[in-house]
C-alpha positions as CSV (number, residue, x, y, z in Angstrom):
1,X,34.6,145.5,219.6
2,X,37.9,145.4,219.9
3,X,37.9,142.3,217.0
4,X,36.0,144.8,215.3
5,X,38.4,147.3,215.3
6,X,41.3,145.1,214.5
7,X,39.3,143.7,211.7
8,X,38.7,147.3,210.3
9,X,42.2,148.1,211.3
10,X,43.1,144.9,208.8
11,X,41.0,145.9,205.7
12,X,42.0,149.7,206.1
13,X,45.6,148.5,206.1
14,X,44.7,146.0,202.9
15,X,43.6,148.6,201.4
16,X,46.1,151.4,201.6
17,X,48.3,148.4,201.0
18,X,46.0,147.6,197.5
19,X,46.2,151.4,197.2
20,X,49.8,152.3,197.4
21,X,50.7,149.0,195.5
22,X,48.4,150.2,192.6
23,X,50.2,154.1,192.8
24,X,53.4,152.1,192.6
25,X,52.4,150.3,189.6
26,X,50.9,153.4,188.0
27,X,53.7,155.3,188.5
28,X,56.2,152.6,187.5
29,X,53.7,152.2,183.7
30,X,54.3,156.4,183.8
31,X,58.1,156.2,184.3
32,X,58.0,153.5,182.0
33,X,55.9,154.9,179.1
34,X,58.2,158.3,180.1
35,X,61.3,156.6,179.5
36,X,60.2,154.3,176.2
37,X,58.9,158.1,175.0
38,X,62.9,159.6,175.7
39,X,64.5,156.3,174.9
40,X,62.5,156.7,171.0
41,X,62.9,159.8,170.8
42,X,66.9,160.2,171.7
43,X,67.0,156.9,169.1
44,X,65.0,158.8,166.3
45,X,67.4,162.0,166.9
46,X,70.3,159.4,166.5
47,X,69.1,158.3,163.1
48,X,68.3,161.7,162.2
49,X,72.0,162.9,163.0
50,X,73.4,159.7,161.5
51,X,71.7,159.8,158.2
52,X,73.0,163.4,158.4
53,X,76.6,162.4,158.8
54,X,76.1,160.3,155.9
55,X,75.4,162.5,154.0
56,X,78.2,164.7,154.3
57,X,80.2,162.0,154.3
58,X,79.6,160.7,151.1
59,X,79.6,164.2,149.7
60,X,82.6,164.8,151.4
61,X,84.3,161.1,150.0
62,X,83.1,161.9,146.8
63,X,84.6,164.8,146.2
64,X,87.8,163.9,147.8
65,X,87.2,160.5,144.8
66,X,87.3,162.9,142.1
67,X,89.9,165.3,143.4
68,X,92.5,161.9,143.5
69,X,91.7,161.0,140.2
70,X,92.3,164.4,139.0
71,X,95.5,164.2,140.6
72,X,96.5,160.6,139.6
73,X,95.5,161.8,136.0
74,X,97.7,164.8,136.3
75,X,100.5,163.0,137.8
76,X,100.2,160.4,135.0
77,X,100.5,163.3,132.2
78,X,103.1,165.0,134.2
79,X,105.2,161.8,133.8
80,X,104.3,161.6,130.5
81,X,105.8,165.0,129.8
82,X,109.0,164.2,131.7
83,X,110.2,161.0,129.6
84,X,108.7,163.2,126.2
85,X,111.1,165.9,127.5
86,X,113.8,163.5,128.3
87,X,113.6,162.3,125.3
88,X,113.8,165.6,123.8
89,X,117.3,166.4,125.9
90,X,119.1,163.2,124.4
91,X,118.1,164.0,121.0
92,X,119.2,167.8,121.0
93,X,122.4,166.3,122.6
94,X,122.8,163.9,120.2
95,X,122.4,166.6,117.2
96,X,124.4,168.9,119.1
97,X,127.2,166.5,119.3
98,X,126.9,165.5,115.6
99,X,126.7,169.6,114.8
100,X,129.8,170.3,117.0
101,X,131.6,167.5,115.1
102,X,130.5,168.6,111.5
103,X,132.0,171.8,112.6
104,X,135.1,171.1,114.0
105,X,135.3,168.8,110.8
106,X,135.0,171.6,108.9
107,X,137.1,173.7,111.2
108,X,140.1,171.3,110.5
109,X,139.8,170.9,106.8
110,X,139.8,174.6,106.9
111,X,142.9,175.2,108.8
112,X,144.3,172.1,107.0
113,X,143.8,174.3,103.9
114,X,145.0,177.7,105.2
115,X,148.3,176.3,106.0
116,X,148.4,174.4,103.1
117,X,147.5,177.8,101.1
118,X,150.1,179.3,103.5
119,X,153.2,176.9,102.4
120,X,152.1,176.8,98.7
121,X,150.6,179.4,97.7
122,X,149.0,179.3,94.0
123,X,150.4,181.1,90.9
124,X,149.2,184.3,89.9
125,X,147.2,184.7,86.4
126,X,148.5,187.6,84.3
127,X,145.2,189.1,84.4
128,X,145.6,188.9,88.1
129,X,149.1,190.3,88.2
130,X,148.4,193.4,85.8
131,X,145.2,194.0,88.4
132,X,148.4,194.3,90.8
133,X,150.6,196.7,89.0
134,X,148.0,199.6,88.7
């Protein structure tokens, strides 16, 4: 009896034993397949948010792409502008200069003729000097 009991005692232990090993294992395949389900998903939402991202990124870079060539295009016609105007400054100086030296050319051929006019003045025509009498 009593190797009857401790053989009953022995499979009833076995078995639990089979039992709680096989709870383990199904547990461990449901904690598994649990954490494979969050691992995919949280991956999937990853992709999702990264494709996203990409999105506006290359929106984002695109625009930014077009806004510097606008600018470097600008900048370019702004420099072209500055050496037309440049330009522009030296040649109304240079006919400036040239005016301001016809002039005082002038000017000094004038005086030069005044004070020549002054010192020698020309003889009067009769017609000129009867004008003067009346």
């Amino acid at each position: 009896m009593l190797q009857e009991f401790q053989d009953n005692l022995s499979s009833s232990l076995v078995a639990k034993k089979k039992m709680v090993k096989q709870e383990l294992n199904n547990s461990f395949k449901t904690l598994n397949a649990k954490l494979e389900f969050i691992f995919r998903r949280e991956q999937n939402e990853r992709k999702k948010q990264y494709s996203q991202y990409c999105e506006i990124f290359e929106s984002c870079y695109s625009q930014w792409q077009k806004e510097m060539d606008r600018v470097e295009e600008e900048d370019e016609k702004l420099a072209a502008m500055t050496h037309k105007q440049k330009e522009i400054a030296v040649l109304n100086r240079m006919t400036q200069n040239m005016a301001v030296g016809t002039i005082m050319s002038l000017y000094e051929t004038f005086m030069q003729n005044v004070e020549s006019l002054a010192e020698n003045p020309p003889p009067l025509d009769e017609s000129e000097e009867q004008d003067e009498t009346s």
